[in-house]
ZALOKE-46269 format. One line per 2 residues: for each residue x, y, z of C-alpha. Coordinates in Angstrom, 2 decimals. Example, Ala and Ser with C-alpha at 12.3 -4.5 7.8 and 13.67 -1.06 7.14 Angstrom:
2
12.30:-4.50:7.80  13.67:-1.06:7.14 $
//
This chain:
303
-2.22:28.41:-44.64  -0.03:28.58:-41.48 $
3.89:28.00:-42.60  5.50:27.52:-39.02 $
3.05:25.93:-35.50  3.91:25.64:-32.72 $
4.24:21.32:-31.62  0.81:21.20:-29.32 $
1.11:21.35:-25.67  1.29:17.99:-23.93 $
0.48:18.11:-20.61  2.10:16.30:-18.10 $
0.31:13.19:-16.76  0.36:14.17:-13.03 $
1.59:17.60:-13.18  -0.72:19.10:-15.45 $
-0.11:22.68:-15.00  3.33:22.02:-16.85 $
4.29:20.41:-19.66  5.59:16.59:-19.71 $
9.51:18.32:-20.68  8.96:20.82:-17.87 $
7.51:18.43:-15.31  10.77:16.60:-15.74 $
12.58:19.82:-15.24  10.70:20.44:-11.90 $
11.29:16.88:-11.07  15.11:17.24:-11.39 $
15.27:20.63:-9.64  13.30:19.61:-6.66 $
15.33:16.49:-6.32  18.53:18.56:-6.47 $
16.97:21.42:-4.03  15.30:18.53:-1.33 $
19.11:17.48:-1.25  20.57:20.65:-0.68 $
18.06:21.24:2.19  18.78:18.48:3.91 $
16.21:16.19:3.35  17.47:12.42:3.99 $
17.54:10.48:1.16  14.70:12.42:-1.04 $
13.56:10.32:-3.64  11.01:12.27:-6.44 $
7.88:9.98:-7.59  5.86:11.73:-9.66 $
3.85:14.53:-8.13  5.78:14.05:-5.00 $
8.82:13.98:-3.08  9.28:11.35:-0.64 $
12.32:11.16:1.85  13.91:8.49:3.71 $
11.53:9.04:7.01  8.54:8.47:4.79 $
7.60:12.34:4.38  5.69:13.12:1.27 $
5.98:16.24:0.12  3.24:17.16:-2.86 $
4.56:19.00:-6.18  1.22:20.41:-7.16 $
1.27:23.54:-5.59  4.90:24.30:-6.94 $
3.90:23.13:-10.18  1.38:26.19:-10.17 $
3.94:28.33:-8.62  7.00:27.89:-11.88 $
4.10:27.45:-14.20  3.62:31.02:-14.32 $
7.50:32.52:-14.11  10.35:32.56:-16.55 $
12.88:29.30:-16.85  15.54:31.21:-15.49 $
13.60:31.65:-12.36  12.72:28.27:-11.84 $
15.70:26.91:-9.74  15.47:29.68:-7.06 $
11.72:29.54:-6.67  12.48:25.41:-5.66 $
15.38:26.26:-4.07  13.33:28.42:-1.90 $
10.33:26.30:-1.67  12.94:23.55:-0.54 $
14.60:25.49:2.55  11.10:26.60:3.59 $
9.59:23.38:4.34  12.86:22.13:5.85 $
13.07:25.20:8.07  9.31:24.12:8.45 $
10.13:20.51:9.63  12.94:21.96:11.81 $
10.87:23.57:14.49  10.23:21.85:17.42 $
9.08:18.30:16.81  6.59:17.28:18.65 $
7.51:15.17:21.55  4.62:13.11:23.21 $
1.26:11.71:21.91  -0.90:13.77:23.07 $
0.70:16.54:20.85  0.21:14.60:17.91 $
-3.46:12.84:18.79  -5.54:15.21:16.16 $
-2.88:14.65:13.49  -2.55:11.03:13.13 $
-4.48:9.27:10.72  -4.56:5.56:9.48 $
-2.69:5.27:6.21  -2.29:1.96:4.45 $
0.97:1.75:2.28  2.84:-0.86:-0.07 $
5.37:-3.39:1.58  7.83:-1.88:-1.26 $
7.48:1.65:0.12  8.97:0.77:3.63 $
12.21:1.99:4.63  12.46:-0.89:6.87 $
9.94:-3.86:6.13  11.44:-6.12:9.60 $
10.28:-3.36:11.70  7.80:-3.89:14.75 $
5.40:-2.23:16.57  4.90:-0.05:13.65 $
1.70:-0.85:12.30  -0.19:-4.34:11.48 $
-0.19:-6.09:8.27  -3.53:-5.96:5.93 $
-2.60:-8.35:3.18  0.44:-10.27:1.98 $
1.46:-6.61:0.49  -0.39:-4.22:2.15 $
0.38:-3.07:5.62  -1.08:-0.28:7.86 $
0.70:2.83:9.87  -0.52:5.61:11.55 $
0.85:9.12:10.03  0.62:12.45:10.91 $
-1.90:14.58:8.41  0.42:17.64:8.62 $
-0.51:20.96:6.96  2.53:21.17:4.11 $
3.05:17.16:3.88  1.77:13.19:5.39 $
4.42:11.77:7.43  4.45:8.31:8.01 $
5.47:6.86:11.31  7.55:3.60:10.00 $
9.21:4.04:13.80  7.19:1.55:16.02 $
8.73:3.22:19.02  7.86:6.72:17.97 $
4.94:7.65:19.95  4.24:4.68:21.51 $
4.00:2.39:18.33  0.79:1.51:16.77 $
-0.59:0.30:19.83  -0.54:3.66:21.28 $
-1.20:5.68:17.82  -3.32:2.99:16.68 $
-6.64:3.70:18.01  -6.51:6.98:17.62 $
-5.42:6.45:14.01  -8.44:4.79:12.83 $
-10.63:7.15:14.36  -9.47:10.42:12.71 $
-9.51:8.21:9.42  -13.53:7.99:10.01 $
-13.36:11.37:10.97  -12.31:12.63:7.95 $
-14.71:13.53:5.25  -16.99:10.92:3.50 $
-15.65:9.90:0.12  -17.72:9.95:-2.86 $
-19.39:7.06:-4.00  -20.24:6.16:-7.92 $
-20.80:2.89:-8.91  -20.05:1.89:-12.78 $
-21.65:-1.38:-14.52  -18.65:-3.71:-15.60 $
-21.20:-5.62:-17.84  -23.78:-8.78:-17.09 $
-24.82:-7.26:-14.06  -21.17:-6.68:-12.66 $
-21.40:-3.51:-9.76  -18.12:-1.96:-8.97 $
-18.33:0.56:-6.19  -16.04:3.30:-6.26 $
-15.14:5.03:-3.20  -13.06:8.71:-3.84 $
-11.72:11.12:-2.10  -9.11:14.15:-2.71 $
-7.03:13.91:0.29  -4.24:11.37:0.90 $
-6.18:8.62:2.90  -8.64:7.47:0.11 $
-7.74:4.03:-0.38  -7.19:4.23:3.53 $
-11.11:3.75:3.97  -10.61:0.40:3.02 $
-10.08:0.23:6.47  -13.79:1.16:7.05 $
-15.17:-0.41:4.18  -18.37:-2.13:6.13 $
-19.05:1.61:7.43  -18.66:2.47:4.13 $
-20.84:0.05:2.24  -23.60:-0.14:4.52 $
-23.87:3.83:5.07  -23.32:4.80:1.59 $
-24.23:1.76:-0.60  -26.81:0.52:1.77 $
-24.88:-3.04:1.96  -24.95:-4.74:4.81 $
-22.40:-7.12:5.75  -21.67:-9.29:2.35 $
-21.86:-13.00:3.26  -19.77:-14.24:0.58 $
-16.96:-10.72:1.36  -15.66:-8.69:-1.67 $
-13.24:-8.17:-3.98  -11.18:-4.97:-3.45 $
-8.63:-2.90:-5.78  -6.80:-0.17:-4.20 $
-4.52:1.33:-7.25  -3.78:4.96:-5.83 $
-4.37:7.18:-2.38  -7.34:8.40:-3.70 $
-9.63:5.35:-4.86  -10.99:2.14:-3.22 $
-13.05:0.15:-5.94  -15.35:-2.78:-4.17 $
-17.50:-5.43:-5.75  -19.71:-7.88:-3.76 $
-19.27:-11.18:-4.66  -23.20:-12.62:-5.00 $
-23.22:-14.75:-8.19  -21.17:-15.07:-11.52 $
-21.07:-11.24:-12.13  -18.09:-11.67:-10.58 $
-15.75:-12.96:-13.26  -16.66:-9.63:-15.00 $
-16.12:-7.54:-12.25  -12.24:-8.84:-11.25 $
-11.64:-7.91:-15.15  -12.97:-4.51:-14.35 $
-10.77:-4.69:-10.93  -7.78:-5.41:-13.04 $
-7.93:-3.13:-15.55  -8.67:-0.21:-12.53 $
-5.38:-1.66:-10.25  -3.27:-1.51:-12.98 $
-4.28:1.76:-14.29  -3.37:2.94:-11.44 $
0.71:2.60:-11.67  1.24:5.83:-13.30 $
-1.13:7.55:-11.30  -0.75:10.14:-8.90 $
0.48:8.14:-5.51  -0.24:4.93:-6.38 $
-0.16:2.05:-4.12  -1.37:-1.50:-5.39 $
-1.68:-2.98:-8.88  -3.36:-6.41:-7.34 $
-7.07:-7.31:-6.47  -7.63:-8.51:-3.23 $
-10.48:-11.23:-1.81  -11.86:-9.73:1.80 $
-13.50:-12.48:3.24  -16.67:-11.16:5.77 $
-14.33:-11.27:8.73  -12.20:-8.72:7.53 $
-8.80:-11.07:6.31  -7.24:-9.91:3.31 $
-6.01:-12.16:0.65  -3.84:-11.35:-2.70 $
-5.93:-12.87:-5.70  -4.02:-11.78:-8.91 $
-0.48:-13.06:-10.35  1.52:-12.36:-12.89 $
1.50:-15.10:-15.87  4.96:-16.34:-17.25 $
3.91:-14.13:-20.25  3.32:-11.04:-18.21 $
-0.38:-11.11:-18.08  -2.66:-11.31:-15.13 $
-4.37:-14.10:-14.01  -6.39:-14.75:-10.92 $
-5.85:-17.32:-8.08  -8.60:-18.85:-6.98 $
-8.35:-21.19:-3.54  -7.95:-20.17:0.48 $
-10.63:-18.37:1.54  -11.41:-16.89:-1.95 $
-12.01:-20.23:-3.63  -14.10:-21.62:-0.63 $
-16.78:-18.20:-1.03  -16.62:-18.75:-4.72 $
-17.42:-22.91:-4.23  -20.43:-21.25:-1.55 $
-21.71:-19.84:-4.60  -21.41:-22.87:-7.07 $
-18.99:-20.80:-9.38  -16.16:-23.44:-9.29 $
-15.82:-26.87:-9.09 $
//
């Protein structure tokens, strides 16, 4: 019979080399040391550090790093961590386009993670609450260009953008039944730009799902970088498969760079459309008119 135990180890959520108490110490320390640095405006989310230009700096790797020294070490090995990415970022910043054109990738990003949501030229809009920019896929973080002047704007980055995005690695593709016949595709990948393929999605489908074109669109959750979940609307399996879409998009607001808690309605032309509220009573319920009622009325599901 043991008399004393130790209380078992609960890792943290998205740092899971640490502990949830010493994730929070990280969290604090890298806060304080990103200030110190000189970082504008760092603000810690989770496994991340994100400063006013839109930077994100990951946590993972320094995560591994404390894991394995003493407390009392802790606060020098961020410090230092901290003043060698800014004396990274301090080097010559790259000047034209053409310095940046293998670096920029397509990133779509949450309305509520702009530093400035009135600015132009930046990037287009994908839904009511979704928007895309172009950022630069740099070796120690993902900036984001919010500027629409920097580099030319989207119109300049733009192009270029989406076709590093489709140059990246394929994502991996399950697909999971959601009951009476309801498909959900899931479409992962480990880097920062998974829920970014939504902006290939009929590449996607038709080379890795062998769909080809849905007449009636999809519905779409994006919850996190990493994920795109899709279902093809084609009969009532739908109204099982937004549940499933829920449940996923929600899930996803405690996980590791998460983006959107709705489900979206892509009609076959591409348009995005926001198809989940929130109830008086906090629940979820789902809109259905615009373009998303009209494909479910094609299909004889409502009235």
């Amino acid at each position: 019979m043991a008399w004393f135990s130790r209380p078992a180890r609960v890792p943290d959520p998205l740092l899971g080399t640490l502990t949830v108490d010493q994730a929070e110490q990280l969290r604090s320390l890298a806060l304080h040391a990103w200030t110190e640095a000189g970082f504008p405006s760092p603000d810690v989310q989770g496994d991340r550090v994100v400063d006013g230009t839109g930077a994100v700096y990951g946590l993972g790797n320094l995560a591994a790093l404390v894991a394995a020294l003493p407390r009392r070490q802790w606060a020098a090995a961020v410090r230092h961590h901290a003043d060698t990415l800014a004396e990274m970022d301090s080097a010559r910043e790259p000047q034209t386009f053409d310095e940046v054109r293998g670096l920029v990738v397509a990133r779509i990003v949450h309305v509520e993670d702009l530093p400035d949501p009135d600015a132009t030229g930046a990037g287009p809009a994908l839904a009511a609450n979704l928007v895309v920019r172009a950022a630069l896929d740099l070796p120690t973080h993902v900036q984001i260009l919010h500027d629409g002047a920097r580099y030319g704007g989207w119109a300049v980055t733009g192009p270029t953008a989406l076709a590093n995005l489709g140059r990246l690695p394929a994502p991996e593709h399950t697909t999971h039944d959601a009951g009476d016949g309801a498909v959900v595709h899931c479409f992962f990948a480990e880097d920062f730009f998974g829920a970014s393929r939504l902006l290939l999605l009929d590449e996607l489908l038709a080379s890795q799902a062998g769909i080809e074109r849905p007449e009636h669109g999809v519905l779409v959750a994006v919850p996190h970088r990493h994920l795109v979940a899709v279902h093809v609307l084609q009969d009532a399996s739908a109204a099982r498969a937004v549940g499933a879409l829920i449940g996923l998009a929600q899930g996803g607001r405690d996980a590791a760079g998460s983006l959107s808690a709705d489900v979206y309605y892509r009609s076959p032309d591409g348009a995005m459309q926001v198809v989940t509220d929130v109830d008086p009573d906090g629940g979820t319920r789902v809109v259905v008119d615009g373009p998303f009622g009209d494909a479910m009325a094609r299909l004889g599901l409502v009235g």
